[in-house]
C-alpha positions in Angstrom: 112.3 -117.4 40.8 115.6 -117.6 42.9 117.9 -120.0 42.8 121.2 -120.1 45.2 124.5 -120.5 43.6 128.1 -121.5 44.6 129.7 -119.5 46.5 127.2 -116.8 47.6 125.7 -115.7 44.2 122.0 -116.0 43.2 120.5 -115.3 39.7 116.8 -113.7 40.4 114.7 -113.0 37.2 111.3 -111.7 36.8 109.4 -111.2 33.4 108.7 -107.4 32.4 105.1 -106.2 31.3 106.0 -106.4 27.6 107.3 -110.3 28.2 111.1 -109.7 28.2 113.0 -112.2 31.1 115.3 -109.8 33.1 118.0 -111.9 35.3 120.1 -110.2 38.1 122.9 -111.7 39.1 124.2 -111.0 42.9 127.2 -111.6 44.8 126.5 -112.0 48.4 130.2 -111.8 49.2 133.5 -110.5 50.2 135.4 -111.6 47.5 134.8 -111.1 43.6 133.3 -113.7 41.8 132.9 -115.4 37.9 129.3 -116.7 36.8 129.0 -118.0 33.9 126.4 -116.9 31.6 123.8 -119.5 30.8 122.2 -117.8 27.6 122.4 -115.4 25.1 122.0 -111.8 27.3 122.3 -108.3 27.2 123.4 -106.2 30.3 120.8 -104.0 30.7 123.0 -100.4 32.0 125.6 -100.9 29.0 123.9 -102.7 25.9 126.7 -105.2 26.3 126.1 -108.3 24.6 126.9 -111.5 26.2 127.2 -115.2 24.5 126.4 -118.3 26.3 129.2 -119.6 28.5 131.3 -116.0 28.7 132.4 -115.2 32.3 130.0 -112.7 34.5 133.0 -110.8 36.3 131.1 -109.8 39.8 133.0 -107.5 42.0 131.9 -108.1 45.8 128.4 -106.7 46.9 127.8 -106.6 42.9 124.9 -107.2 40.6 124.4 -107.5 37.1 120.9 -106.9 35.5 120.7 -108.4 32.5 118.0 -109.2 29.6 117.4 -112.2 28.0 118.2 -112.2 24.4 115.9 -114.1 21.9 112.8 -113.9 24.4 109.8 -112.1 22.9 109.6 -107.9 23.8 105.5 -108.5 23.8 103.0 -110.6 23.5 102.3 -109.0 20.4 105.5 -110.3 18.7 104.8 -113.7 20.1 101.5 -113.4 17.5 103.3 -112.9 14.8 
């Protein structure tokens, strides 16, 4: 799913083949941007946790890929 945000950003996710939601997070722009995070993440390159409502700093032509935290790894787990 894509969604457009303000300002030139989008948020694109996808679901992995173990069930984990990946989002990335791009800016379209010339300028740098701030997205807030919705939920609880984890940037994907760095391990960085993020909390709901902390400010995605997005330099321009950026993107963030980032898991969702708290989202079953596999369908196994979701078993369990």
């Amino acid at each position: 799913m894509e969604r457009p945000a303000a300002d030139g950003h989008r948020d694109t996710s996808a679901t992995t083949a173990q069930g984990q939601r990946v989002h990335m997070i791009h800016n379209w722009g010339w300028e740098p941007a701030i997205v807030p995070a919705a939920k609880n993440l984890t940037d994907i390159l760095d391990g960085t946790r993020i909390s709901p409502g902390t400010a995605l700093q997005l330099r321009p032509w950026d993107v963030r890929v980032l898991a969702a935290e708290g989202e079953p790894r596999s369908q196994d787990e979701n078993l369990g």
